[in-house]
mmJSON file of the N, C-alpha and C atoms, coordinates in Angstrom:
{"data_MODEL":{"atom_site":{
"group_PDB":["ATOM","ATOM","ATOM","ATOM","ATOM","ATOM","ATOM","ATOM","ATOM","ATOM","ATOM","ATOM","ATOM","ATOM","ATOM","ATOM","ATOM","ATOM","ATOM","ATOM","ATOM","ATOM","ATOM","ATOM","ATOM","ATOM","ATOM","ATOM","ATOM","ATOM","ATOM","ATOM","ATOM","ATOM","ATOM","ATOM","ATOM","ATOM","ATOM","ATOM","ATOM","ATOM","ATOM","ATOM","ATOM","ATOM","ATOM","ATOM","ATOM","ATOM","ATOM","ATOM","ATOM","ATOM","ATOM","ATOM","ATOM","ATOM","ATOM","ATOM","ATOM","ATOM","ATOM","ATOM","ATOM","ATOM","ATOM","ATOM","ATOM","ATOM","ATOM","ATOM","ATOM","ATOM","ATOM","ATOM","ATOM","ATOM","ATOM","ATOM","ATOM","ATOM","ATOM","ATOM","ATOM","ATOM","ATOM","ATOM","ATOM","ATOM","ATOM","ATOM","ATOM","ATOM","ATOM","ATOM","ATOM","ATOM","ATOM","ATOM","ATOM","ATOM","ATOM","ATOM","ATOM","ATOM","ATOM","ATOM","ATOM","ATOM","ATOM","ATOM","ATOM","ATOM","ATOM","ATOM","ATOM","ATOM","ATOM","ATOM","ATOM","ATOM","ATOM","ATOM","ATOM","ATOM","ATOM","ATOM","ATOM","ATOM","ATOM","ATOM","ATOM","ATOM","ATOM","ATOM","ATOM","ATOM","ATOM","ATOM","ATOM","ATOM","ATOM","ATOM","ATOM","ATOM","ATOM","ATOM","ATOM","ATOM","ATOM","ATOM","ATOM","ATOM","ATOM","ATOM","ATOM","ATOM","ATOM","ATOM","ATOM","ATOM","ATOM","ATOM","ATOM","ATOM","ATOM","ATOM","ATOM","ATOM","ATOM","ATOM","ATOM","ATOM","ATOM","ATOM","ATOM","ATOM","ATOM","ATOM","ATOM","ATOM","ATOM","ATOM","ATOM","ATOM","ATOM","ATOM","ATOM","ATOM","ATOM","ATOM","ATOM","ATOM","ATOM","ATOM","ATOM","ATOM","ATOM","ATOM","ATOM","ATOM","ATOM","ATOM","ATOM","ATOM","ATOM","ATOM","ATOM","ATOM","ATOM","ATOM","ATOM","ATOM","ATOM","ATOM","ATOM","ATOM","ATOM","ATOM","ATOM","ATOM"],
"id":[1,2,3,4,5,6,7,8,9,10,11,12,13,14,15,16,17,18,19,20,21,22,23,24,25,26,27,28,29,30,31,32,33,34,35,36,37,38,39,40,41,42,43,44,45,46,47,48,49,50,51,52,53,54,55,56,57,58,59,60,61,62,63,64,65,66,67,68,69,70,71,72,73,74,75,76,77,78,79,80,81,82,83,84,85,86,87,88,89,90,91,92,93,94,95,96,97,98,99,100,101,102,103,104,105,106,107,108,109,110,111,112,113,114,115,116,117,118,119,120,121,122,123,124,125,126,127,128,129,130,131,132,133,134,135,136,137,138,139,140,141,142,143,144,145,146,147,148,149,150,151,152,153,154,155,156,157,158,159,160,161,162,163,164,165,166,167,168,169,170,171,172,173,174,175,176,177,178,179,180,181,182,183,184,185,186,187,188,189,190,191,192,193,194,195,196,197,198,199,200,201,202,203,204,205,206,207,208,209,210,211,212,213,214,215,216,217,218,219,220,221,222],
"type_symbol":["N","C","C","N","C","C","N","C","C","N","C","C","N","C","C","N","C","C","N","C","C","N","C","C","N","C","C","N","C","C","N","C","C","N","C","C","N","C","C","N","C","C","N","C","C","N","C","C","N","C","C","N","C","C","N","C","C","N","C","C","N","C","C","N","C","C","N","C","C","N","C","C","N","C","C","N","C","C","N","C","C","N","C","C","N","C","C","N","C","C","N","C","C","N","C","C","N","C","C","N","C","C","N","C","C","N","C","C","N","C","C","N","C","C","N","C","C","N","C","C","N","C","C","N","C","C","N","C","C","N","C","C","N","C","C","N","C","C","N","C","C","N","C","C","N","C","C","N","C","C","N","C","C","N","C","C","N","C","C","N","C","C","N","C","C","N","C","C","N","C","C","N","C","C","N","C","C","N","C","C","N","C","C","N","C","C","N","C","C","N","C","C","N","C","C","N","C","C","N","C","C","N","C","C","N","C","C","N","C","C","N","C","C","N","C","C","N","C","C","N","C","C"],
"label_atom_id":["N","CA","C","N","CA","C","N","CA","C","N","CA","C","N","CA","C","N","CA","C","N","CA","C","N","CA","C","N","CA","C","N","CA","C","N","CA","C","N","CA","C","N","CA","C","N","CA","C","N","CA","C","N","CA","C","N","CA","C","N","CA","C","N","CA","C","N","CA","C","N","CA","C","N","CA","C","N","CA","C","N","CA","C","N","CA","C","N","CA","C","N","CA","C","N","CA","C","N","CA","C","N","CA","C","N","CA","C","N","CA","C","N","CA","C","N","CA","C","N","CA","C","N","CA","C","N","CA","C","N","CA","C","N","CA","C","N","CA","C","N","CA","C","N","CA","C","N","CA","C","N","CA","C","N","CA","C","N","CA","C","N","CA","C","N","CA","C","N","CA","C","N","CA","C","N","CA","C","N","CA","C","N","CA","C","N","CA","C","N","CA","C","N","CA","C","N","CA","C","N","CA","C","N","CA","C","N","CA","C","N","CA","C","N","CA","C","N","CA","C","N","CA","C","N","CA","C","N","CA","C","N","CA","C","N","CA","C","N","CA","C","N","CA","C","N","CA","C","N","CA","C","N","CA","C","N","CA","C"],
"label_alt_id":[null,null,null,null,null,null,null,null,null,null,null,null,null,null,null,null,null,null,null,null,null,null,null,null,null,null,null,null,null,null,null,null,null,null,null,null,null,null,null,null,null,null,null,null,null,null,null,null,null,null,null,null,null,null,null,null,null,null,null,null,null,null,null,null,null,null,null,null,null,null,null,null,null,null,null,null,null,null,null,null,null,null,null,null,null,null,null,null,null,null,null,null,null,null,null,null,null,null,null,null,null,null,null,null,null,null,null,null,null,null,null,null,null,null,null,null,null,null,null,null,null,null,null,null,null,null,null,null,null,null,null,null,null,null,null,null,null,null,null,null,null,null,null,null,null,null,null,null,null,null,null,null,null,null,null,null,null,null,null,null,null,null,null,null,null,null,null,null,null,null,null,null,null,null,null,null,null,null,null,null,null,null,null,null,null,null,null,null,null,null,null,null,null,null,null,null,null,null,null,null,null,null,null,null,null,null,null,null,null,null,null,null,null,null,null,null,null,null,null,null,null,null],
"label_comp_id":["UNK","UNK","UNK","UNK","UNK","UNK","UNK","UNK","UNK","UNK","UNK","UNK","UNK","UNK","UNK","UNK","UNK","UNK","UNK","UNK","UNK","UNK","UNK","UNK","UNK","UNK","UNK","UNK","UNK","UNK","UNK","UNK","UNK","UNK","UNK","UNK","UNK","UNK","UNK","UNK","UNK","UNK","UNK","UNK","UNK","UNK","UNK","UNK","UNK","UNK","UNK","UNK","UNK","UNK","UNK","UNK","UNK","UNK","UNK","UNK","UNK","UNK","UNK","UNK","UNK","UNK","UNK","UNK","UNK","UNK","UNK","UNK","UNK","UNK","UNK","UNK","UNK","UNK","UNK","UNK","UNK","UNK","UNK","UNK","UNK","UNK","UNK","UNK","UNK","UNK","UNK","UNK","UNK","UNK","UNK","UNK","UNK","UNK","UNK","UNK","UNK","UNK","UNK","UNK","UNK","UNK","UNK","UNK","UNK","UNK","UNK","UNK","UNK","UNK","UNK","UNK","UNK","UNK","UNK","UNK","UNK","UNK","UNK","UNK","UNK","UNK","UNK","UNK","UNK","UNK","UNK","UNK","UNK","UNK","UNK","UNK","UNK","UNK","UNK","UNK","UNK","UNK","UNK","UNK","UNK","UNK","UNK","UNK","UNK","UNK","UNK","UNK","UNK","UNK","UNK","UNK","UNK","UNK","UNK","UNK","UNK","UNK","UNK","UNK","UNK","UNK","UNK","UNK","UNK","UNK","UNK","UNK","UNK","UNK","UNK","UNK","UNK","UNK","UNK","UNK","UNK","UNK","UNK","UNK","UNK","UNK","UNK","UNK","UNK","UNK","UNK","UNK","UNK","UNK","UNK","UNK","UNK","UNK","UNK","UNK","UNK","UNK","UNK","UNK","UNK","UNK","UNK","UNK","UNK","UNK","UNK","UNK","UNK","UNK","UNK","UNK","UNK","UNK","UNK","UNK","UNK","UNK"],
"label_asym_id":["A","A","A","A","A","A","A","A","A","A","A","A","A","A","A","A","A","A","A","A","A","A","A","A","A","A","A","A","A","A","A","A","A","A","A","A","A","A","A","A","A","A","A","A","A","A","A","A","A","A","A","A","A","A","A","A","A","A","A","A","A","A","A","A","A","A","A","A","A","A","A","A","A","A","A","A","A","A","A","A","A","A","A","A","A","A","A","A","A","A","A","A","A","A","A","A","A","A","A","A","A","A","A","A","A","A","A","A","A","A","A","A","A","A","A","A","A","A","A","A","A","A","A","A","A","A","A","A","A","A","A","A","A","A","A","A","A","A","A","A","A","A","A","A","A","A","A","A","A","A","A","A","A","A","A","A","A","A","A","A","A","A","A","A","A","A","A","A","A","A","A","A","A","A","A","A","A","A","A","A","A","A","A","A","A","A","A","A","A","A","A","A","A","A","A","A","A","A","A","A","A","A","A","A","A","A","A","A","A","A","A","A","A","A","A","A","A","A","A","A","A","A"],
"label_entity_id":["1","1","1","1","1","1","1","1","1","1","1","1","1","1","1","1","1","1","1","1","1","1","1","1","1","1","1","1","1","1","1","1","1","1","1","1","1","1","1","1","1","1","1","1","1","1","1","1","1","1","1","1","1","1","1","1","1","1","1","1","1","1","1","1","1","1","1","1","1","1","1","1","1","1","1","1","1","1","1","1","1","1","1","1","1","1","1","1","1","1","1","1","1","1","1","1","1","1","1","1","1","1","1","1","1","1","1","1","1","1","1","1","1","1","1","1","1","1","1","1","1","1","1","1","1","1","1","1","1","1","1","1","1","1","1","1","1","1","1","1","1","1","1","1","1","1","1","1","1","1","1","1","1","1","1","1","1","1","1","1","1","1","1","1","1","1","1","1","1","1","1","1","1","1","1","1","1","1","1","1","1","1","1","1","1","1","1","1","1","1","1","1","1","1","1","1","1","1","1","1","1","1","1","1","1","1","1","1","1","1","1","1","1","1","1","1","1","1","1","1","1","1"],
"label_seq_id":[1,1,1,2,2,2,3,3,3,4,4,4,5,5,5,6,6,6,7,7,7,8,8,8,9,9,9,10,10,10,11,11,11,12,12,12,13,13,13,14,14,14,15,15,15,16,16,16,17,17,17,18,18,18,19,19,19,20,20,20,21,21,21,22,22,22,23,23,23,24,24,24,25,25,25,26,26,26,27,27,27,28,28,28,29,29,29,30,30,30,31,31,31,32,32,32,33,33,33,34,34,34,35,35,35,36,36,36,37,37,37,38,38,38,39,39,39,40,40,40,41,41,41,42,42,42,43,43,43,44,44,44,45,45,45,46,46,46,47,47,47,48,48,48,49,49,49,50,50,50,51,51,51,52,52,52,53,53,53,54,54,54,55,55,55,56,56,56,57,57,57,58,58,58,59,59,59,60,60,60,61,61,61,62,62,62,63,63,63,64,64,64,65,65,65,66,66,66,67,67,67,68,68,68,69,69,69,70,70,70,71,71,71,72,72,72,73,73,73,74,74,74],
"pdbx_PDB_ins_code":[null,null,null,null,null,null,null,null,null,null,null,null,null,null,null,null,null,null,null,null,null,null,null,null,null,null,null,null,null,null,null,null,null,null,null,null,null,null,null,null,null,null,null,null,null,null,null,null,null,null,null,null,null,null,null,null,null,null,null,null,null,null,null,null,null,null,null,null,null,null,null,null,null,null,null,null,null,null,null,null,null,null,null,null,null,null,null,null,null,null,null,null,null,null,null,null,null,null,null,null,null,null,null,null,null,null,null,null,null,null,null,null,null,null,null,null,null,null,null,null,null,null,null,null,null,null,null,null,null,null,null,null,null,null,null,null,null,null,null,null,null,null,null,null,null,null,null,null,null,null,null,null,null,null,null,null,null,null,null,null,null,null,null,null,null,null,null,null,null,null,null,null,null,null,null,null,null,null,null,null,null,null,null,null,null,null,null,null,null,null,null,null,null,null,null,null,null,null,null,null,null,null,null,null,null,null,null,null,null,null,null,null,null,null,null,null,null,null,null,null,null,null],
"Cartn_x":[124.734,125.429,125.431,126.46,126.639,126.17,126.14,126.252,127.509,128.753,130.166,130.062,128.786,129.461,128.54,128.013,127.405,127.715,127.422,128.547,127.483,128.556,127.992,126.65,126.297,124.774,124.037,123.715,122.664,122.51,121.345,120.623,120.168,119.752,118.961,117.98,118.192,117.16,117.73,117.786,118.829,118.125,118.88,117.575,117.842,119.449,119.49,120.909,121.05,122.677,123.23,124.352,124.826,125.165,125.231,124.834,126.446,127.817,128.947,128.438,127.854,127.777,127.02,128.21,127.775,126.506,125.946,124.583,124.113,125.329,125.359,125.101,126.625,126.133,124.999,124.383,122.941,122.331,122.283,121.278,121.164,122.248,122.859,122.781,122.834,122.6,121.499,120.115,118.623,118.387,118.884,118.092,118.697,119.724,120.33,119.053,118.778,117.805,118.018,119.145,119.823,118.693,117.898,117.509,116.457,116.195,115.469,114.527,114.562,113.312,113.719,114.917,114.901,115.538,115.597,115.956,117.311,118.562,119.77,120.429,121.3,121.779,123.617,124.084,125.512,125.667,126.451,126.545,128.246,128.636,129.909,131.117,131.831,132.597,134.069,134.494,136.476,137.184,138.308,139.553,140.167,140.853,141.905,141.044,139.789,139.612,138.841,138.879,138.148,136.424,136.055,134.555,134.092,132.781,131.699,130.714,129.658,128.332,127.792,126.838,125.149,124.386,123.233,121.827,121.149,120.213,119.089,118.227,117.415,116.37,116.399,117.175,117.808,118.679,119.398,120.532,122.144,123.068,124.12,125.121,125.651,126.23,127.372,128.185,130.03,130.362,130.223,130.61,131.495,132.493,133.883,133.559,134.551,133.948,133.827,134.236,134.477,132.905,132.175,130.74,130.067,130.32,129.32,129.271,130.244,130.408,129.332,128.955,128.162,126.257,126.367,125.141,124.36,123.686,123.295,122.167,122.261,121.12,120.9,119.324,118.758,118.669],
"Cartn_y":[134.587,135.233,134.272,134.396,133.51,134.21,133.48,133.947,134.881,134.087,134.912,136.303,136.443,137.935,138.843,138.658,139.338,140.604,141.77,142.701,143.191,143.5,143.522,145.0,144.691,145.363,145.089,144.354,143.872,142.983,141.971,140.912,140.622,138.986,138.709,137.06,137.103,135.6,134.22,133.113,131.866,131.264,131.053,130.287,128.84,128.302,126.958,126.281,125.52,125.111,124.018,124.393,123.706,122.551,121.892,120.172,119.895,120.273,120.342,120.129,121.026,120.892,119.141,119.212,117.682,117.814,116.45,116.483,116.827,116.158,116.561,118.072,118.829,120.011,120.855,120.588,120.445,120.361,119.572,119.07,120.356,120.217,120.934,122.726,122.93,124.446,124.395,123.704,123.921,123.82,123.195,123.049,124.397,125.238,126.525,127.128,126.9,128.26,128.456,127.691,128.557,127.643,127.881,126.672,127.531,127.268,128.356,129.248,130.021,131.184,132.008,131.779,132.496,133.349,134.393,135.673,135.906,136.716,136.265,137.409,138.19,139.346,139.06,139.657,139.993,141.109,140.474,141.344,141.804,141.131,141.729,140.678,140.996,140.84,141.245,140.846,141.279,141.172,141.463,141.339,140.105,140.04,138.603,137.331,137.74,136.21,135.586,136.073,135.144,134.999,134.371,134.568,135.052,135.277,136.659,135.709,136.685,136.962,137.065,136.048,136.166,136.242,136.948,136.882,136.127,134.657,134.231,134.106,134.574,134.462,135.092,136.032,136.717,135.969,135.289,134.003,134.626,134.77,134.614,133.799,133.663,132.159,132.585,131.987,132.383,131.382,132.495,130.692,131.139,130.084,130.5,130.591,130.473,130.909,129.61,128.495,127.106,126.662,127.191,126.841,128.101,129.138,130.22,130.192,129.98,130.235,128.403,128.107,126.874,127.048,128.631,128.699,129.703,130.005,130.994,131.742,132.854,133.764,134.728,135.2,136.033,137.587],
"Cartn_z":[30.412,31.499,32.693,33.487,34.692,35.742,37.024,38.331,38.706,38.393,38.129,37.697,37.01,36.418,36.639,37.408,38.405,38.868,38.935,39.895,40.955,41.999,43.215,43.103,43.832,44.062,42.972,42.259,41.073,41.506,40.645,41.037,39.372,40.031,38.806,39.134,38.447,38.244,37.445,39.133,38.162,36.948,35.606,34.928,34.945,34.687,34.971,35.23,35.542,35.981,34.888,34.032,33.5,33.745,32.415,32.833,33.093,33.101,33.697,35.408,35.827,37.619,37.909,38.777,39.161,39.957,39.99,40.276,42.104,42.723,44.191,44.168,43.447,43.627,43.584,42.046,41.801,42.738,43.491,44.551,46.117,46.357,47.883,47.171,45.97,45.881,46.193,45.417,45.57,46.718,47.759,48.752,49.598,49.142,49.724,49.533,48.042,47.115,46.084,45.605,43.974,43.2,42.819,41.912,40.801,39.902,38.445,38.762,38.672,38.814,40.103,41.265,42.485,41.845,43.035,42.779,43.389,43.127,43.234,43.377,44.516,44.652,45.441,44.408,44.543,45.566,46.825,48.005,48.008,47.643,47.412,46.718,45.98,44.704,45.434,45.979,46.284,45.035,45.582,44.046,43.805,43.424,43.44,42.73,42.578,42.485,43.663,44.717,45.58,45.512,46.587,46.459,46.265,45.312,45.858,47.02,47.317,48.682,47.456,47.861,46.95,47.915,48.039,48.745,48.026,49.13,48.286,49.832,50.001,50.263,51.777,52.323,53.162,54.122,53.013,53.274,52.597,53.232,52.107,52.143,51.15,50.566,50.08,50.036,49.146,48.152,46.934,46.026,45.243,45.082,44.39,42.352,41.762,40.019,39.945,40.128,39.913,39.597,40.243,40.846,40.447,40.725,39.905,38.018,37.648,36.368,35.925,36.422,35.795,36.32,36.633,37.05,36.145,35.284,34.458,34.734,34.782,35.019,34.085,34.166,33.059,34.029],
"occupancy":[1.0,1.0,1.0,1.0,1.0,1.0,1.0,1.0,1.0,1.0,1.0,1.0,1.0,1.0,1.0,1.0,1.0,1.0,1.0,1.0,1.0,1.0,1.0,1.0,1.0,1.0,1.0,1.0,1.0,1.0,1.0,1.0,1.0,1.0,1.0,1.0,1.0,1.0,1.0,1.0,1.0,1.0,1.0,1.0,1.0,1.0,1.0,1.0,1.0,1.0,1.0,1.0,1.0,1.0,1.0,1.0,1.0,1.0,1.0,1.0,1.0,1.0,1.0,1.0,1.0,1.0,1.0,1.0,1.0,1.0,1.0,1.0,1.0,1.0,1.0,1.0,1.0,1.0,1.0,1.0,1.0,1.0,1.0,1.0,1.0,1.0,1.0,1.0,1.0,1.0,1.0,1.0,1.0,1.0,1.0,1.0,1.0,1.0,1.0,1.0,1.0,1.0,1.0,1.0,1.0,1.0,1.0,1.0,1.0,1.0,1.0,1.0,1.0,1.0,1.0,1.0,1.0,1.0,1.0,1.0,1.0,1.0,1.0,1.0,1.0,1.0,1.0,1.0,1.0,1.0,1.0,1.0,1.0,1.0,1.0,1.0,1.0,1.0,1.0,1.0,1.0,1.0,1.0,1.0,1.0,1.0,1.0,1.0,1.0,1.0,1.0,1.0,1.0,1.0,1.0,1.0,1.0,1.0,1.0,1.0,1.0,1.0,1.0,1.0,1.0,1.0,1.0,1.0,1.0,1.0,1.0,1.0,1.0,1.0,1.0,1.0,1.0,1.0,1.0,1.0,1.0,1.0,1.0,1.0,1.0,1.0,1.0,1.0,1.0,1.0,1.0,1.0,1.0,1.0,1.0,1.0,1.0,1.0,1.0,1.0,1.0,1.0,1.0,1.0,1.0,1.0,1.0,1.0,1.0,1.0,1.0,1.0,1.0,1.0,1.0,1.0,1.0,1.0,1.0,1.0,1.0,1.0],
"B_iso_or_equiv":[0.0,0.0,0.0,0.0,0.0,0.0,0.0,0.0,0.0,0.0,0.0,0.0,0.0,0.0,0.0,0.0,0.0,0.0,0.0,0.0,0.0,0.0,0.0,0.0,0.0,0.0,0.0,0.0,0.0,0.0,0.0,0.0,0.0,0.0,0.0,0.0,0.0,0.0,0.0,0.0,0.0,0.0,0.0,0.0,0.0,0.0,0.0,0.0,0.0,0.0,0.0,0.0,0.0,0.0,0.0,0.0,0.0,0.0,0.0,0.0,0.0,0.0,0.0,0.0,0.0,0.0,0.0,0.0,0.0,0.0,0.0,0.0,0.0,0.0,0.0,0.0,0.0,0.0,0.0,0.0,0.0,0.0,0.0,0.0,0.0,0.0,0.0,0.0,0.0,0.0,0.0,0.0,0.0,0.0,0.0,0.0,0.0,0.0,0.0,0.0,0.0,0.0,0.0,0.0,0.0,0.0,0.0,0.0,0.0,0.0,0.0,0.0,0.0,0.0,0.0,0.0,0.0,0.0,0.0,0.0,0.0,0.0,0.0,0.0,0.0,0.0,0.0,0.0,0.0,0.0,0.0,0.0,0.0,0.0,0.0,0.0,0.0,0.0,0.0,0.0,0.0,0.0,0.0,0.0,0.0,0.0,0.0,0.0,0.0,0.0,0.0,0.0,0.0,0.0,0.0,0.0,0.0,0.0,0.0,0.0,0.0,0.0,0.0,0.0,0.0,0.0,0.0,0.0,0.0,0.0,0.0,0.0,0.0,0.0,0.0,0.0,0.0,0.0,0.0,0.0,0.0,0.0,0.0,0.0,0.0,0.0,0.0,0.0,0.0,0.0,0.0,0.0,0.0,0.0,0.0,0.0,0.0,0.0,0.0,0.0,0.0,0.0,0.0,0.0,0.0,0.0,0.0,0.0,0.0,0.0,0.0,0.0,0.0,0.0,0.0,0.0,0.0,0.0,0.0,0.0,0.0,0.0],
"pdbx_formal_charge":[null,null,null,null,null,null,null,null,null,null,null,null,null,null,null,null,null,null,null,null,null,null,null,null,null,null,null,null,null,null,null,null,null,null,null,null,null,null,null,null,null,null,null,null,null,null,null,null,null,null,null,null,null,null,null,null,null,null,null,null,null,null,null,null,null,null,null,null,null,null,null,null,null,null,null,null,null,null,null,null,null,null,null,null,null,null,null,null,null,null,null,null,null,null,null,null,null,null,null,null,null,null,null,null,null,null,null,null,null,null,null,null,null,null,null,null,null,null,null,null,null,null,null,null,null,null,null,null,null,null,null,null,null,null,null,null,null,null,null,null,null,null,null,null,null,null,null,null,null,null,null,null,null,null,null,null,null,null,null,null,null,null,null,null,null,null,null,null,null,null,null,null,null,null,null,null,null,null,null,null,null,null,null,null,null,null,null,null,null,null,null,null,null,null,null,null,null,null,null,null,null,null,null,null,null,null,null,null,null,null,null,null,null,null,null,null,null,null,null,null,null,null],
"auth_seq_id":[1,1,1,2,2,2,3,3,3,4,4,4,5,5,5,6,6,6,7,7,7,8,8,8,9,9,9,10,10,10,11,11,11,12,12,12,13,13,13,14,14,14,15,15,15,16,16,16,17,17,17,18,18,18,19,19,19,20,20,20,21,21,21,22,22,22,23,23,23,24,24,24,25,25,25,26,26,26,27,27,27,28,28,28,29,29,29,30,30,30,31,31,31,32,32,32,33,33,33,34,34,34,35,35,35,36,36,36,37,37,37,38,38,38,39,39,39,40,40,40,41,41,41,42,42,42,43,43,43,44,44,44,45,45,45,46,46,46,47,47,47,48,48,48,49,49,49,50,50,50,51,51,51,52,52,52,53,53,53,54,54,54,55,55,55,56,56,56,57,57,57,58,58,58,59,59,59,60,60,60,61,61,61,62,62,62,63,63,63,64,64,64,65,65,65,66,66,66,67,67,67,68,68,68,69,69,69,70,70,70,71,71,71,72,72,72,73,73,73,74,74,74],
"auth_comp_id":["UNK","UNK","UNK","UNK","UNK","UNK","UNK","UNK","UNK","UNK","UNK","UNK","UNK","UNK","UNK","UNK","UNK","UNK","UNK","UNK","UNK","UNK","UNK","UNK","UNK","UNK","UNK","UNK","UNK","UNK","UNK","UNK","UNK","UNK","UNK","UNK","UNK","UNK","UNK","UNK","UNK","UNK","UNK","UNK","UNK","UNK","UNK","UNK","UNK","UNK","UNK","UNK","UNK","UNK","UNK","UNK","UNK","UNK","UNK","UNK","UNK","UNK","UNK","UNK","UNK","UNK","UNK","UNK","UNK","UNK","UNK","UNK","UNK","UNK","UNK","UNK","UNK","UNK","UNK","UNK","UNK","UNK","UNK","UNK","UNK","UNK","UNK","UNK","UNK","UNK","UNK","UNK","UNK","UNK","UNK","UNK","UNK","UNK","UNK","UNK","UNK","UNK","UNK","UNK","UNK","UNK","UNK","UNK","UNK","UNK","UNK","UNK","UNK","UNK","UNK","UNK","UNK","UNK","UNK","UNK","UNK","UNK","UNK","UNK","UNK","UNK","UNK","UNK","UNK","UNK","UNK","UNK","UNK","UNK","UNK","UNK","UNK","UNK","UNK","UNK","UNK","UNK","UNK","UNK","UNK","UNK","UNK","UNK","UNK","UNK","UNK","UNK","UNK","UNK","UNK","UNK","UNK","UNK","UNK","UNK","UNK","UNK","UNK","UNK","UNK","UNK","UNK","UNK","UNK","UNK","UNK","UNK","UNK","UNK","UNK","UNK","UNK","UNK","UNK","UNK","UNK","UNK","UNK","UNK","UNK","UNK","UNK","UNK","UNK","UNK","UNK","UNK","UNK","UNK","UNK","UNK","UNK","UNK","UNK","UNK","UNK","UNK","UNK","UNK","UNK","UNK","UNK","UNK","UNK","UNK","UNK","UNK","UNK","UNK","UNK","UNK","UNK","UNK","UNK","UNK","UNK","UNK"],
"auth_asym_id":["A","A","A","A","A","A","A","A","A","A","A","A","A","A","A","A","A","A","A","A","A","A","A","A","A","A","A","A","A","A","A","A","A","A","A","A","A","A","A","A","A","A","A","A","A","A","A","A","A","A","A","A","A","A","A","A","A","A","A","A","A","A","A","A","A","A","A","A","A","A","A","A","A","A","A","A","A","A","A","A","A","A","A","A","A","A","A","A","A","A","A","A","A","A","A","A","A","A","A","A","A","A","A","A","A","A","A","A","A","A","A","A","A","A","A","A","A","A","A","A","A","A","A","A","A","A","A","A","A","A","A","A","A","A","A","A","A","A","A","A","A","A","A","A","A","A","A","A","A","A","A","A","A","A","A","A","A","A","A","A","A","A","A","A","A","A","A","A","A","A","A","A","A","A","A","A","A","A","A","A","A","A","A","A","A","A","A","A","A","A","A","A","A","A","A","A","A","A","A","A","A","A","A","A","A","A","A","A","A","A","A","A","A","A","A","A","A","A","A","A","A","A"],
"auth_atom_id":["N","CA","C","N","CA","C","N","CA","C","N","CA","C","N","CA","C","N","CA","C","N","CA","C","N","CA","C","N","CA","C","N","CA","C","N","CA","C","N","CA","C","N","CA","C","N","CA","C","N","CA","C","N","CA","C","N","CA","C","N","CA","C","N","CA","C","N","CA","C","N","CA","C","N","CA","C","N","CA","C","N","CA","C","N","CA","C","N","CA","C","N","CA","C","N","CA","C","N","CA","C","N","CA","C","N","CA","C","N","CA","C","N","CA","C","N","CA","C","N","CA","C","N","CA","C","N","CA","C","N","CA","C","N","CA","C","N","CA","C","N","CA","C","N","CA","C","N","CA","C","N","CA","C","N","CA","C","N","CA","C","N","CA","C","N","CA","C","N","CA","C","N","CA","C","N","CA","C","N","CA","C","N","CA","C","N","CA","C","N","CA","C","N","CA","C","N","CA","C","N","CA","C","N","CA","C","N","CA","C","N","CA","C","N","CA","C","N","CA","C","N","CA","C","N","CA","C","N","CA","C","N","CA","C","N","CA","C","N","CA","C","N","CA","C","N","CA","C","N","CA","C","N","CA","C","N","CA","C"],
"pdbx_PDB_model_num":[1,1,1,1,1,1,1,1,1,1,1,1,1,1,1,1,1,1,1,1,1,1,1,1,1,1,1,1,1,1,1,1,1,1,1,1,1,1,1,1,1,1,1,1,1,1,1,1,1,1,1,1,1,1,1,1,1,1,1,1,1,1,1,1,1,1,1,1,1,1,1,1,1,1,1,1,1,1,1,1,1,1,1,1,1,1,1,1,1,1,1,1,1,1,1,1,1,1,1,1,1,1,1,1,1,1,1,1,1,1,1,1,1,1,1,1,1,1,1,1,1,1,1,1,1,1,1,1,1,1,1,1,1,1,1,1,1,1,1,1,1,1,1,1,1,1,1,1,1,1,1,1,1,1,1,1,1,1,1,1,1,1,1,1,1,1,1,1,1,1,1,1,1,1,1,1,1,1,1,1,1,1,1,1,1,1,1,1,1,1,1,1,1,1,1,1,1,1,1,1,1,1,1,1,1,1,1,1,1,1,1,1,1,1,1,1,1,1,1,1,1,1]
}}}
């Protein structure tokens, strides 16, 4: 399961970022918070396609599917 598919008001736990995500990205999520074992809450999900709101660490962040769908959580 991804970050992407997430639905809003649930949460979960990142386990690791596909080796597709470039390594910058890699880099600049962890130091947000996204990085294995944090804890990860979908604040809101719109239509169309656009961003969702993740909560990490009473932080929120907007990440498009481009970038969520390469992030996997348990």
């Amino acid at each position: 399961m991804t970050l992407w598919d997430l639905k809003q008001g649930t949460s979960a736990t990142v386990e690791s970022f596909c080796t597709a995500l470039q390594s910058e990205y890699r880099t600049r999520l962890s130091e947000l918070g996204f990085h294995p074992g944090e804890h990860i809450a979908c604040v809101l999900s719109p239509s169309l396609g656009a961003p969702k709101l993740y909560r990490v660490n009473n932080t929120v962040y907007s990440l498009d599917d481009s970038v969520a769908l390469l992030i996997t959580i348990a």
